[in-house]
C-alpha positions in Angstrom: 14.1 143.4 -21.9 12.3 140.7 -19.6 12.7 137.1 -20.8 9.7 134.9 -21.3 9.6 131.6 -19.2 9.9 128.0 -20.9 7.0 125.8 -19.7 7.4 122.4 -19.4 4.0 120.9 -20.8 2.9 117.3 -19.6 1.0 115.1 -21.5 -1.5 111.7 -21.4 0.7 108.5 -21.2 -1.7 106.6 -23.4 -4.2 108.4 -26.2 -6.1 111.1 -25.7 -9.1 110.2 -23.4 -7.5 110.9 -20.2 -6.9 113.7 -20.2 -9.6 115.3 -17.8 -8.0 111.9 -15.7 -4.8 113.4 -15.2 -4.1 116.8 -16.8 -5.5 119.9 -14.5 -7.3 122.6 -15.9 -4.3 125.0 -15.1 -2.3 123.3 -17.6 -5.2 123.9 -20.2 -4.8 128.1 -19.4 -1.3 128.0 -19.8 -0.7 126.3 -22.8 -4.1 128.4 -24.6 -1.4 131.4 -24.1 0.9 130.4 -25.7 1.9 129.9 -29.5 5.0 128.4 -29.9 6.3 125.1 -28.6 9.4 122.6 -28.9 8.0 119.2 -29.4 9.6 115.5 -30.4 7.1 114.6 -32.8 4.7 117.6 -35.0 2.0 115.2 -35.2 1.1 114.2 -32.1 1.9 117.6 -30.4 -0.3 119.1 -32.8 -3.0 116.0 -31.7 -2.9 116.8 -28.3 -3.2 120.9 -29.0 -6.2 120.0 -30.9 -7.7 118.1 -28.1 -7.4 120.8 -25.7 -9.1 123.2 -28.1 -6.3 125.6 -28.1 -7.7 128.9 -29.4 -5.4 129.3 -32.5 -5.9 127.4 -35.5 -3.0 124.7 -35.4 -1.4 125.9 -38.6 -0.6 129.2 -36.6 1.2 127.2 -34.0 5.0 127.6 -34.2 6.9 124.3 -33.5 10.5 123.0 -33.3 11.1 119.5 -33.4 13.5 117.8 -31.0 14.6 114.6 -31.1 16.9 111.8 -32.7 16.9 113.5 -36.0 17.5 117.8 -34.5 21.2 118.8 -35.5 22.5 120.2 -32.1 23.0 124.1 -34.4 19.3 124.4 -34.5 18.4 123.6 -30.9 20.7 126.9 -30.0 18.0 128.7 -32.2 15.1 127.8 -30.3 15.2 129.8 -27.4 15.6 133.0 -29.6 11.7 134.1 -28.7 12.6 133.6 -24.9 15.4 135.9 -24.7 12.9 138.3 -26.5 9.9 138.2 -24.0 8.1 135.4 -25.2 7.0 132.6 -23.3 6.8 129.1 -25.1 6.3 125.5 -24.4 8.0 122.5 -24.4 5.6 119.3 -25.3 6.1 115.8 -23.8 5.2 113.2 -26.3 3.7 111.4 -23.1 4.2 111.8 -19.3 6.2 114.5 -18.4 9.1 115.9 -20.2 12.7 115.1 -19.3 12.2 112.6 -17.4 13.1 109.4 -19.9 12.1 111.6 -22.3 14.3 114.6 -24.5 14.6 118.2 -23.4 17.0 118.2 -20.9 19.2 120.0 -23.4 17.1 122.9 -24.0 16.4 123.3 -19.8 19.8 122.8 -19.1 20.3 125.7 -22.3 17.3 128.1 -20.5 19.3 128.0 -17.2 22.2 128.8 -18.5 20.3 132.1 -20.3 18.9 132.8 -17.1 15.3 131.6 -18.6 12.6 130.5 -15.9 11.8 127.1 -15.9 8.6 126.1 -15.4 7.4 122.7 -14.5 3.6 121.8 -14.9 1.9 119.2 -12.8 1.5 116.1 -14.7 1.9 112.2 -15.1 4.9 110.3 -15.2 5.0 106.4 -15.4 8.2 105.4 -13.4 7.0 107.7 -10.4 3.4 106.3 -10.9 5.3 102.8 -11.4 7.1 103.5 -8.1 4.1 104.6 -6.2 2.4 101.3 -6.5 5.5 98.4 -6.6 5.4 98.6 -2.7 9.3 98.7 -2.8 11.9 101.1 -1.6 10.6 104.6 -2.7 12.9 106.9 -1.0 16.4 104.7 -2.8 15.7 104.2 -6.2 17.5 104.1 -9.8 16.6 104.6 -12.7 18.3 102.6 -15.8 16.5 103.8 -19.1 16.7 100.6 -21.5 18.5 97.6 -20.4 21.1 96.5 -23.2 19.8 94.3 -26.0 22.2 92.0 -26.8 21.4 88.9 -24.7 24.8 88.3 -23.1 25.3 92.0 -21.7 21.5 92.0 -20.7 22.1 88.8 -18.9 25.5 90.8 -16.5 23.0 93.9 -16.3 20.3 92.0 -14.7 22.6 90.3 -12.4 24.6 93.7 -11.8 21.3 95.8 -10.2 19.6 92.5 -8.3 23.1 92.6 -6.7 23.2 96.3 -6.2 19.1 96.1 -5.2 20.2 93.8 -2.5 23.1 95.4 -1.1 21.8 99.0 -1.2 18.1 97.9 -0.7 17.3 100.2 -3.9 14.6 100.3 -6.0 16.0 99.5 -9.8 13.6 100.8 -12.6 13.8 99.9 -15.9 12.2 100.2 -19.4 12.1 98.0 -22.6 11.1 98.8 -26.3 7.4 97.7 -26.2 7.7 94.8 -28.5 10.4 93.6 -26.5 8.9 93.5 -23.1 7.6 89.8 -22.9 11.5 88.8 -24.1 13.2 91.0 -21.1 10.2 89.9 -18.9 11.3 86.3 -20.2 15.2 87.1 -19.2 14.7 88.3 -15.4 12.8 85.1 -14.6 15.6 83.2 -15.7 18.3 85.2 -14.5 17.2 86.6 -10.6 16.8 84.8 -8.0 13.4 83.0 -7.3 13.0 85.5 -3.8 13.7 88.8 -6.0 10.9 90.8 -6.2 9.9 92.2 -10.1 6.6 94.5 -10.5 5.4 94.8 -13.9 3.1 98.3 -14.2 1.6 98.8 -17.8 -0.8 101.2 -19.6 -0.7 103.2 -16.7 -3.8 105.6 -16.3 -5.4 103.8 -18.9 -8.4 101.4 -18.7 -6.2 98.6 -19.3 -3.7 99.5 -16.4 -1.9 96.7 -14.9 0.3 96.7 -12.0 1.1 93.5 -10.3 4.0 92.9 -7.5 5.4 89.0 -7.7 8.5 87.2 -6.5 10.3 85.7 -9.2 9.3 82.1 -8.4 5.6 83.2 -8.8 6.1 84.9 -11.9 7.2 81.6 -13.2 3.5 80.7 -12.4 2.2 83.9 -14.2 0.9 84.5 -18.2 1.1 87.8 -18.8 1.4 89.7 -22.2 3.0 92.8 -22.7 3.9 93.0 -26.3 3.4 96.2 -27.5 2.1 97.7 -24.2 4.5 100.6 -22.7 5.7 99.3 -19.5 7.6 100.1 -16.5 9.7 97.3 -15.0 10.5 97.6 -11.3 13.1 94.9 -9.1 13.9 94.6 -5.6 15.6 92.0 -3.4 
């Protein structure tokens, strides 16, 4: 029996508005076909589904949650219509999945069942982030979340401006939205007044903002990120 393929579904970073912005219409034709999906959260996969008037009535979408909470016995199980024939979908909850986001057990799982993996075009905040920093694009790293407890942030900060400057690499990082204007707070203590920090938030939305500074200017600087999602980049 053929397998199905495992599509890899991208979706808006913000709400819902954007989506003609930065979703093609392929996407759209791909995801109407299909009628089961792996998701991190049902209600906002459900949301987004709606939005792109998918032909089925919600209630007879199948879903399988995966995140935090999904006992690693039932992600095994959700493949089972793939081996079968069936193609499915697996949801971002925004941007693209994988990529600072879950799934990379179920893709790594497809491969190893000899499932095709298919990536759809989409938007993803640290490349978008990258894009427009004006730093090193072709040397990068990135972090994930930066610790929280002040002392160990404090050695990680120092650790990647010393590793930006001897590797001339891009360092990307991310913070817990109602803790960005706290870590924003920490790298202009800690780096050096020439290091170079670009702050790119709400990307895509109307209320993007994406600003390049040196740390002595961003001492100059009011900016408010609480409870924006944000990508932090540094460079030396």
């Amino acid at each position: 029996m053929k397998k199905g393929k495992i599509y890899l579904i991208p979706t808006t970073l913000g709400g819902l508005d954007e989506l003609d912005k930065v979703l093609p219409d392929y996407n759209t034709k791909i995801v109407h076909q299909l009628d089961e999906f792996i998701v991190e959260q049902l209600r906002t996969a459900r949301r987004f589904l709606s939005k792109i008037n998918h032909p089925l009535p919600i209630d007879q979408l199948k879903f399988h949650e995966l995140n935090k909470h999904t006992h690693s016995n039932e992600i095994s199980e959700y493949l089972n219509a793939v081996i079968q024939g069936k193609s499915i979908g697996l949801l971002s909850e925004a941007g693209t999945p994988c990529v600072a986001d879950p799934g990379a057990a179920i893709v790594q799982m497809a491969h190893e069942k000899g499932i095709e993996v298919v990536p759809l075009v989409g938007p993803n905040s640290i490349i978008l982030a990258l894009m427009a920093s004006g730093f090193n694009g072709q040397h990068f790293t990135f972090h994930g979340y930066l610790p929280v407890d002040k002392q160990a942030l404090q050695k990680k900060i120092r650790d990647i401006e010393s590793t930006s400057r001897s590797l001339k690499q891009t360092q990307i990082f991310i913070e817990t939205p109602y803790r960005n204007n706290q870590l924003l707070a920490k790298l202009i203590e800690v780096c050096r007044p020439d290091t170079k920090v670009c702050i790119a938030t709400n990307l895509t939305m109307e209320s993007e903002y994406i600003k390049t500074r040196n740390v002595r200017e961003w001492k100059k600087e009011t900016v408010d990120l609480h409870k924006k999602p944000t990508v932090f980049l540094l460079y030396f």
